[in-house]
C-alpha positions in Angstrom: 12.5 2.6 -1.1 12.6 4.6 -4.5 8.6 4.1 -5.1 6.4 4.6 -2.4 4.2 1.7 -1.3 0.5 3.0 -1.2 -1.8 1.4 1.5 -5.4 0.8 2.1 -6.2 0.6 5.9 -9.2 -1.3 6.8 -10.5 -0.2 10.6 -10.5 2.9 12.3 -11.2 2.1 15.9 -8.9 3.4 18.5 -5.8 1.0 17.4 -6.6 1.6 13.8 -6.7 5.6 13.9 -2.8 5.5 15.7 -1.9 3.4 12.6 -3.6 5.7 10.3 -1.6 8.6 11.6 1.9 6.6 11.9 1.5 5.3 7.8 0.1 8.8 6.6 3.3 10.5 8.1 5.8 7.3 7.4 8.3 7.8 4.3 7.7 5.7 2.0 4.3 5.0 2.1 1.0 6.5 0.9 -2.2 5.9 2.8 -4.7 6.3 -0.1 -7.9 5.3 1.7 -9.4 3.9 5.0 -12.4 1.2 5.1 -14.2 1.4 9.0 -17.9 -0.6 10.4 -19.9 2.8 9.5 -22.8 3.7 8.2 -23.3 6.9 6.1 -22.1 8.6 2.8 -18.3 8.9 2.4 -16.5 11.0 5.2 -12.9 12.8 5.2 -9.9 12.3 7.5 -9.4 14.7 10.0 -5.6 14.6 9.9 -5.6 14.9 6.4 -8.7 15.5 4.2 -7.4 13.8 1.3 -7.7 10.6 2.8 -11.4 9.4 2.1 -13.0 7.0 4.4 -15.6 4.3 3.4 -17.9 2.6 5.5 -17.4 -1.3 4.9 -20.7 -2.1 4.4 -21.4 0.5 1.6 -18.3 -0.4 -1.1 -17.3 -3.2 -2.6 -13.8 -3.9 -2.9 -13.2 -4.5 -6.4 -14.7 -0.7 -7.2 -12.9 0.6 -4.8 -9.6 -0.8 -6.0 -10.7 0.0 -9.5 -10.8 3.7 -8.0 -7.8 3.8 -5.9 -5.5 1.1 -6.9 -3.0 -0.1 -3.8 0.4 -2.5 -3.4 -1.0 -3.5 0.5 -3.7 -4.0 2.3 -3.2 -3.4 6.2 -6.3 -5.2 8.6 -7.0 -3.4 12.1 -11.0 -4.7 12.0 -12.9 -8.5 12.8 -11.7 -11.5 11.6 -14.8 -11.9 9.1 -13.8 -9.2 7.2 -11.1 -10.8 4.8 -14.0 -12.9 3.4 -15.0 -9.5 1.9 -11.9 -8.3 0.5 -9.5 -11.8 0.2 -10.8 -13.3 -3.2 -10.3 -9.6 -4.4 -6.7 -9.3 -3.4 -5.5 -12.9 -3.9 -6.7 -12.0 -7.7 -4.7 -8.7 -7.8 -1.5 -10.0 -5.9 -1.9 -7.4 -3.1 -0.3 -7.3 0.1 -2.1 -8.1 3.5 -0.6 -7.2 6.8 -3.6 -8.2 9.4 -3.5 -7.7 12.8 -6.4 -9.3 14.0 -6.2 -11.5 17.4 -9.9 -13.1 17.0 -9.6 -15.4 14.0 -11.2 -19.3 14.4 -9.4 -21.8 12.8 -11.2 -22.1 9.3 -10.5 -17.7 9.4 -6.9 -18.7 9.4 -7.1 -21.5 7.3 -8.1 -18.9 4.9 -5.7 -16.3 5.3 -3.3 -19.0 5.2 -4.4 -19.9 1.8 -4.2 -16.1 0.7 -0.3 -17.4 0.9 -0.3 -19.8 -2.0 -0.7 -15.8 -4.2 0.4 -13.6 -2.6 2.5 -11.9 0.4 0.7 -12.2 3.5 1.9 -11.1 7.8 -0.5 -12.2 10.2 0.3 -11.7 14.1 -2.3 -10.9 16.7 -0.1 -8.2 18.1 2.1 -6.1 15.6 4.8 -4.5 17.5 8.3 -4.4 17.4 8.8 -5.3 21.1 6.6 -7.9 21.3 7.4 -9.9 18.7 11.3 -9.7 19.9 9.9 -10.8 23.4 8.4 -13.5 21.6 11.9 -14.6 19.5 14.4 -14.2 23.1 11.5 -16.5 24.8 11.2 -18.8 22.3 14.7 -19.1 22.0 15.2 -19.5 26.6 12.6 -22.1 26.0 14.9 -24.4 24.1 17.9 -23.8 25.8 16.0 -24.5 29.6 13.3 -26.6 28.5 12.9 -28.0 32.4 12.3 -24.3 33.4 9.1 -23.3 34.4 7.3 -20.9 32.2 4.1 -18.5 33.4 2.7 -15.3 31.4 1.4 -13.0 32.7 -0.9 -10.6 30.6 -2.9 -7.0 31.2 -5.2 -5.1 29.7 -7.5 -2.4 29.7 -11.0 -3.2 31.1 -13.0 -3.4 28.1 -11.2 -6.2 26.4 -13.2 -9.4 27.5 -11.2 -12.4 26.3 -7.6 -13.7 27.1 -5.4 -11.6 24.7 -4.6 -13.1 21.6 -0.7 -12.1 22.0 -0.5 -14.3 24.8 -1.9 -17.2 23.7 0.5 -16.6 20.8 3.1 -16.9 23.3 1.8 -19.9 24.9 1.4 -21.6 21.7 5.3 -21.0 20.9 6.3 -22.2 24.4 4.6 -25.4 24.7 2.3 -24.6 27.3 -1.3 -24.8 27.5 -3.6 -21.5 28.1 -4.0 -22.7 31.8 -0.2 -20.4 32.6 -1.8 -17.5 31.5 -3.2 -14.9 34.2 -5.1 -12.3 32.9 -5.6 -8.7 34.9 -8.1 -6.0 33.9 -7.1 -2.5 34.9 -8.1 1.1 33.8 -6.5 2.3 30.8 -3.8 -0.1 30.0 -3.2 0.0 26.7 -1.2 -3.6 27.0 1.4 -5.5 29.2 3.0 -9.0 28.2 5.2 -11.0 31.3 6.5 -13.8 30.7 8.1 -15.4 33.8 10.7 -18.4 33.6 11.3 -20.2 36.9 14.5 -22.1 37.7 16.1 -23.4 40.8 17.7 -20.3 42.3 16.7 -17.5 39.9 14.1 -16.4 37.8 14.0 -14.8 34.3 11.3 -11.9 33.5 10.9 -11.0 29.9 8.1 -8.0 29.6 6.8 -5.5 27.1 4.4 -2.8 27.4 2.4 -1.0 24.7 2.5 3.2 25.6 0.5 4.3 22.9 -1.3 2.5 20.3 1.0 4.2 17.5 3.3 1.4 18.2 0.8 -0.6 16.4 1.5 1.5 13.6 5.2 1.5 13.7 5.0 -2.0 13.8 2.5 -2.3 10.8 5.0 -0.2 8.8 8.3 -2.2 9.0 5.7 -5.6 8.7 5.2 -3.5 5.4 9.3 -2.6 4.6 10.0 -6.4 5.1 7.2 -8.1 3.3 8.1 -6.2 0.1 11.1 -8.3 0.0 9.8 -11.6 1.0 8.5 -14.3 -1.8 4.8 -15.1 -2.2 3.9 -16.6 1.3 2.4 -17.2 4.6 4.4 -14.9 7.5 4.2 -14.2 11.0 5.6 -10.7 12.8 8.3 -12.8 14.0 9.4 -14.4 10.9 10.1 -11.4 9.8 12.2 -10.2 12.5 14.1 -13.5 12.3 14.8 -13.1 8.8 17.0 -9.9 9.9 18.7 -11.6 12.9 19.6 -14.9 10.9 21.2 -12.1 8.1 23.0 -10.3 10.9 24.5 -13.4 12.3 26.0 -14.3 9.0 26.7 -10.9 8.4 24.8 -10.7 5.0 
């Protein structure tokens, strides 16, 4: 990567502040600026005070871009904010890596469209070892379609609704949101099972988020890959795909 991609980061809750710190200290990549649901005048970053924050509600997106031009957009907020930046980025054939788990259909529909421009990566869950768990499960499912399939999913207490990731899951499988369980429990960051039955054996494929900086790892290689992709619509695991199906042919 001879140039360095420069980023604007948009949220700055828990998940987004562990991707803040992963892209600011990644090589190859500048995070110029950081967008968060404030209210106030402009405040610095902490980790490193030549990163300005904004609140979301006080800029508009075509002056800030004006200011501090980037090549990507990465989205750690709520699903209504691409209304406020998409028209803007579509325009300027900028980047968007979102990560956002709570979008309803006409959301997606949109950043869908945001596809027909420019490069766009939308997963609810942006981590390496999901998304793998998601490809090898995917890929059981079609070879023992007759198996039984349940997932199992946990999180900490806070989080209210079934986890997008898993529904993501149960949308590649086939099956309907009634095979998910969902447990609540202190601080658990997040814990994926999916469980395939068969006569005389069973088949457990699982993934566990540590630390929220594995959103950030995950946001960065989204990042390294789309670069290289033609104008379009991805998800995390087409990505990853793309480097298995080059492996296999040994490109």
């Amino acid at each position: 990567m001879n140039q360095k991609i420069r980023v604007g980061l948009i949220g700055y809750g828990k998940a987004g502040k562990a991707v803040a710190t992963i892209i600011s200290e990644a090589l190859g990549f500048d995070l110029c600026w950081i967008v968060r649901r404030s209210i106030g005048t402009e405040i610095l970053l902490q980790l490193n005070s030549t990163i300005p924050i904004h609140g979301i509600e006080e800029i508009s997106f075509e002056s800030l871009l004006d200011q501090h031009p980037v090549d990507a957009l990465v989205d750690f907020s709520s699903s209504e904010a691409v209304h406020l930046y998409g028209e803007v980025i579509r325009n300027r054939r900028i980047m968007l890596v979102t990560a956002i788990s709570a979008y309803s259909e006409s959301e997606l529909n949109y950043v869908r469209s945001l596809g027909q421009n420019i490069r766009v990566m939308c997963s609810p869950n942006i981590t390496l070892g999901i998304n793998f768990l998601i490809v090898a499960a995917n890929l059981l499912r079609k070879i023992a379609p007759f198996a039984d399939v349940e997932i199992l999913e946990q999180h900490f207490k806070e989080k209210p609704e079934i986890s997008g990731t898993a529904r993501k899951i149960a949308e590649k499988l086939c099956i309907d949101d009634g095979h998910i369980t969902s447990l609540r429990l202190g601080g658990i960051v997040g814990h994926h099972e999916v469980i395939f039955g068969f006569p005389h054996q069973t088949v457990r494929l699982v993934h566990s988020s540590i630390r929220r900086e594995a959103f950030g790892t995950g946001a960065v290689f989204a990042l390294s890959q789309l670069i290289t992709c033609d104008i379009g619509f991805y998800t995390f695991d087409d990505l990853l795909l793309r480097l298995i199906r080059a492996e296999l042919v040994g490109e």
